[in-house]
PyMOL commands that place a pseudoatom at each C-alpha (Angstrom):
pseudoatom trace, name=CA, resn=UNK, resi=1, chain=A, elem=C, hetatm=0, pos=[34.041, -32.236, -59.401]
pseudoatom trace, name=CA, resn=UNK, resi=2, chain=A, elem=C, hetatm=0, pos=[32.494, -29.497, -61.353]
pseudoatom trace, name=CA, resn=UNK, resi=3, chain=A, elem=C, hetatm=0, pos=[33.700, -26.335, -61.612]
pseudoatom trace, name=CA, resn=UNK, resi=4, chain=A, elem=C, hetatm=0, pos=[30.741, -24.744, -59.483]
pseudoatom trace, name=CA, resn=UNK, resi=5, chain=A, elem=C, hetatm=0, pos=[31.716, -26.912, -56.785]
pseudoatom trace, name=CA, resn=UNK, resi=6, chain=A, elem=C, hetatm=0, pos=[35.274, -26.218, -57.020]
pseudoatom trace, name=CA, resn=UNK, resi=7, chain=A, elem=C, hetatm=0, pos=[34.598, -22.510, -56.931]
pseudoatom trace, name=CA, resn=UNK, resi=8, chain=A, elem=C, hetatm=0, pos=[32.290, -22.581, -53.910]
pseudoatom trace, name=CA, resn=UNK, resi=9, chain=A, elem=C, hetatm=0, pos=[34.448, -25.473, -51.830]
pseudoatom trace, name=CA, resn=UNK, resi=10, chain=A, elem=C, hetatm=0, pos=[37.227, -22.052, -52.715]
pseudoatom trace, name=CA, resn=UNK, resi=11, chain=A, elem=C, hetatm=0, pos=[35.040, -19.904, -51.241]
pseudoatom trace, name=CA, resn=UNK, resi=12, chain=A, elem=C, hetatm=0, pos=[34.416, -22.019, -48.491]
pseudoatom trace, name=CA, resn=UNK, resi=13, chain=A, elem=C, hetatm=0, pos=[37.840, -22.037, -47.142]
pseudoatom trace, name=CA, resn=UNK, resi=14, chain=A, elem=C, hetatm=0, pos=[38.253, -18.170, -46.991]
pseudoatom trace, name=CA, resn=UNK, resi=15, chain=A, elem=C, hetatm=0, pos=[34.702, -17.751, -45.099]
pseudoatom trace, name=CA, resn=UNK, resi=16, chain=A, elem=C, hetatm=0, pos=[35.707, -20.518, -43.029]
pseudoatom trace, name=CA, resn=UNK, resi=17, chain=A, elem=C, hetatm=0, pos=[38.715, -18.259, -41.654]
pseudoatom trace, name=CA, resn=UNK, resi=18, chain=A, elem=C, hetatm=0, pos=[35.761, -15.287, -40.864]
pseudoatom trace, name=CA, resn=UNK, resi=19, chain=A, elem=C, hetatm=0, pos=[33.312, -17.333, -39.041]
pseudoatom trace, name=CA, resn=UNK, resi=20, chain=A, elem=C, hetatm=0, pos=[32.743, -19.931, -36.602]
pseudoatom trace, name=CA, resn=UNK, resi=21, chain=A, elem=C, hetatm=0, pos=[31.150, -22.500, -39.034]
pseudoatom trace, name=CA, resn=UNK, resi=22, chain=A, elem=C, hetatm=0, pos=[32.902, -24.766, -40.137]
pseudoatom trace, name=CA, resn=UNK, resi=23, chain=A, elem=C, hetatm=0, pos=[33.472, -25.722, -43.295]
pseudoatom trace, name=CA, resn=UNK, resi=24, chain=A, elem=C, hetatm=0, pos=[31.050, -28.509, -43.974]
pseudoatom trace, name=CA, resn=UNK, resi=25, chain=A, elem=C, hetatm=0, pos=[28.420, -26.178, -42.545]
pseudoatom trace, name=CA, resn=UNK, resi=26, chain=A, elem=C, hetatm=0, pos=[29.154, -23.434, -44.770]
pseudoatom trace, name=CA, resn=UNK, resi=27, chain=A, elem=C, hetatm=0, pos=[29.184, -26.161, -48.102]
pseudoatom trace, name=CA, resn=UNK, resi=28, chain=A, elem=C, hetatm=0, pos=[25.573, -26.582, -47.066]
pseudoatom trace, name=CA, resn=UNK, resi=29, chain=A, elem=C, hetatm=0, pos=[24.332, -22.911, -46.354]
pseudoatom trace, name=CA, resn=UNK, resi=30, chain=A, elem=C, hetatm=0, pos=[26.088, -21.090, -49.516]
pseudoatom trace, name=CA, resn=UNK, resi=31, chain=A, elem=C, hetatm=0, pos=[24.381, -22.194, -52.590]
pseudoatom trace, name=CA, resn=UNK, resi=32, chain=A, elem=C, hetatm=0, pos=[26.785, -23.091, -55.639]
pseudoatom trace, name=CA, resn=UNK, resi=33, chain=A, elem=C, hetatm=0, pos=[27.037, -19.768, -57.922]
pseudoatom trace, name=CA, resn=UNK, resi=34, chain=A, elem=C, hetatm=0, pos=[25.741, -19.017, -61.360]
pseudoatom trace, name=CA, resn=UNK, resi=35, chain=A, elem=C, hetatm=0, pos=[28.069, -18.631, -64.373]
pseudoatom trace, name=CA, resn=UNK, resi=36, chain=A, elem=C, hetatm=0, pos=[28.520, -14.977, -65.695]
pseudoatom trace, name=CA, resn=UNK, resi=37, chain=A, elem=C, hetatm=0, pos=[28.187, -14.132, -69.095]
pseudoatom trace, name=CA, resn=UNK, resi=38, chain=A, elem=C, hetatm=0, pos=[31.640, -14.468, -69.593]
pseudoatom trace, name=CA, resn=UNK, resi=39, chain=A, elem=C, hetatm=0, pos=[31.528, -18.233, -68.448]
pseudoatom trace, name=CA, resn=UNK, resi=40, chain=A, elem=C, hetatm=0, pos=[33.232, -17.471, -65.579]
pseudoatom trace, name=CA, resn=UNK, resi=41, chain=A, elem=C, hetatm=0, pos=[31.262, -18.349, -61.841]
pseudoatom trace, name=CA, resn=UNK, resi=42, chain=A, elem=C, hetatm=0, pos=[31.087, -15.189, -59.603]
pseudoatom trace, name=CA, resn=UNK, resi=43, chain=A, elem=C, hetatm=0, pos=[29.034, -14.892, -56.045]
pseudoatom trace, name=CA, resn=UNK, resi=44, chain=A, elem=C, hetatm=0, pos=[28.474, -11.361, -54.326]
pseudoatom trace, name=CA, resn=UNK, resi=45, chain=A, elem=C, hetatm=0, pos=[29.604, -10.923, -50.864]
pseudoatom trace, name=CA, resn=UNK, resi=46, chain=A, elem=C, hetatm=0, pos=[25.751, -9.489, -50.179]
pseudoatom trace, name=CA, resn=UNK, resi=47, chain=A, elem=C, hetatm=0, pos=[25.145, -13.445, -51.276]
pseudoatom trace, name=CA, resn=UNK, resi=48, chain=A, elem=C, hetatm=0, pos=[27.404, -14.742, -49.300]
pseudoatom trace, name=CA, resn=UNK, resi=49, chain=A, elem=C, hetatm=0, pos=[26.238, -13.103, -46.218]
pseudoatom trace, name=CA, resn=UNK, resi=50, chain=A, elem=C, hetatm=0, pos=[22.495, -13.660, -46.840]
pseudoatom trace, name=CA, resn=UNK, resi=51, chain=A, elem=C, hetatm=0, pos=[22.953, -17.357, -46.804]
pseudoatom trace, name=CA, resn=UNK, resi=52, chain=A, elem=C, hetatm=0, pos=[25.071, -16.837, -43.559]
pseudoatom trace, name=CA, resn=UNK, resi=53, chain=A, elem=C, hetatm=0, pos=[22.940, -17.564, -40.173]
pseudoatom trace, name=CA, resn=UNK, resi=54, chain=A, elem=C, hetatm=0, pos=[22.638, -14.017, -37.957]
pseudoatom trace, name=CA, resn=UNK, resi=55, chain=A, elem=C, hetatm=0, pos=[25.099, -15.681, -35.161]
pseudoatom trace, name=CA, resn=UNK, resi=56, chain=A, elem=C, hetatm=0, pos=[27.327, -16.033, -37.980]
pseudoatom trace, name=CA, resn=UNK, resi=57, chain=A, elem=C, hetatm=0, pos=[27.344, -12.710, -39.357]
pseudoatom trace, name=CA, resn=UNK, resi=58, chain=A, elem=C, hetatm=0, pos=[30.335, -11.305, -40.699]
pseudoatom trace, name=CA, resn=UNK, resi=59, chain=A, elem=C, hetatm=0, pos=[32.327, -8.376, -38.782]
pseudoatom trace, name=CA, resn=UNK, resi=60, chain=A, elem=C, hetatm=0, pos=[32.392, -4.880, -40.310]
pseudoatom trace, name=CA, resn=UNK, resi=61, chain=A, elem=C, hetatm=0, pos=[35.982, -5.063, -41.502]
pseudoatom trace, name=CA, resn=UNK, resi=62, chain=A, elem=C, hetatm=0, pos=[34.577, -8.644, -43.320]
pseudoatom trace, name=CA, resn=UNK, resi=63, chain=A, elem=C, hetatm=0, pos=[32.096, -6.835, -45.184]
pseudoatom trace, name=CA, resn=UNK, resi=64, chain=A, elem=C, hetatm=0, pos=[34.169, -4.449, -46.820]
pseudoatom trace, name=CA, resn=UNK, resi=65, chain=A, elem=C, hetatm=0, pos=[34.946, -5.416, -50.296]
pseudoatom trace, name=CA, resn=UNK, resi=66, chain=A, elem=C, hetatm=0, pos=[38.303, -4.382, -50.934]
pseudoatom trace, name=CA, resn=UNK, resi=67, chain=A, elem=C, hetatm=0, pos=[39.432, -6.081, -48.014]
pseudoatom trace, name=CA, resn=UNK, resi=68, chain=A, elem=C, hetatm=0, pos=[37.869, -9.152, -49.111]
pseudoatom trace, name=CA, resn=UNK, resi=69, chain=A, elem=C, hetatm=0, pos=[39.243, -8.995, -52.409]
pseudoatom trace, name=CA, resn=UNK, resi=70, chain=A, elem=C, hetatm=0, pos=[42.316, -8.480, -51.025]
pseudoatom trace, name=CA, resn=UNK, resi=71, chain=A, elem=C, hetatm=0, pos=[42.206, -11.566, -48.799]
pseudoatom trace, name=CA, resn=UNK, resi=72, chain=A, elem=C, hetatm=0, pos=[40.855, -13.746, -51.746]
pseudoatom trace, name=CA, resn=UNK, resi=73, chain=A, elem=C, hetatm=0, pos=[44.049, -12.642, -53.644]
pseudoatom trace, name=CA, resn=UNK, resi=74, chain=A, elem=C, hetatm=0, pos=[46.438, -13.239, -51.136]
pseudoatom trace, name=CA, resn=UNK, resi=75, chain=A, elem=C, hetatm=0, pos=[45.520, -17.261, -51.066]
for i in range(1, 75): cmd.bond("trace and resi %d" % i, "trace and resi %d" % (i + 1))
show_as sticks, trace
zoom trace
């Protein structure tokens, strides 16, 4: 598995917690992230959401970014 794909199956599991998709669903709606210029793969939460359907939005404690770092961190 690449490391994309390992990176986005990882994001995968923490949105999975925040919406009512389930995982395979969200494999197929979040495209797989470009490397930074570090080599290192990074995806914006405004990219995450935009590839999330409206009934599947994310609540407004979801979209703030400290809390989602923090939840990231914790796993």
């Amino acid at each position: 598995m690449s490391a994309a794909l390992r990176f986005k199956r990882s994001i995968v599991k923490q949105l999975s917690r925040f919406t009512p998709c389930s995982e395979s669903e969200l494999l197929e709606l979040i495209r797989v992230p470009k490397k930074t210029q570090e080599g290192q793969y990074s995806v914006s939460l405004a990219q995450l959401k935009a590839s999330l359907p409206d009934s599947h939005a994310l609540t407004e404690q979801q979209q703030n970014p400290y809390t989602w770092s923090e939840e990231i961190a914790q796993k």
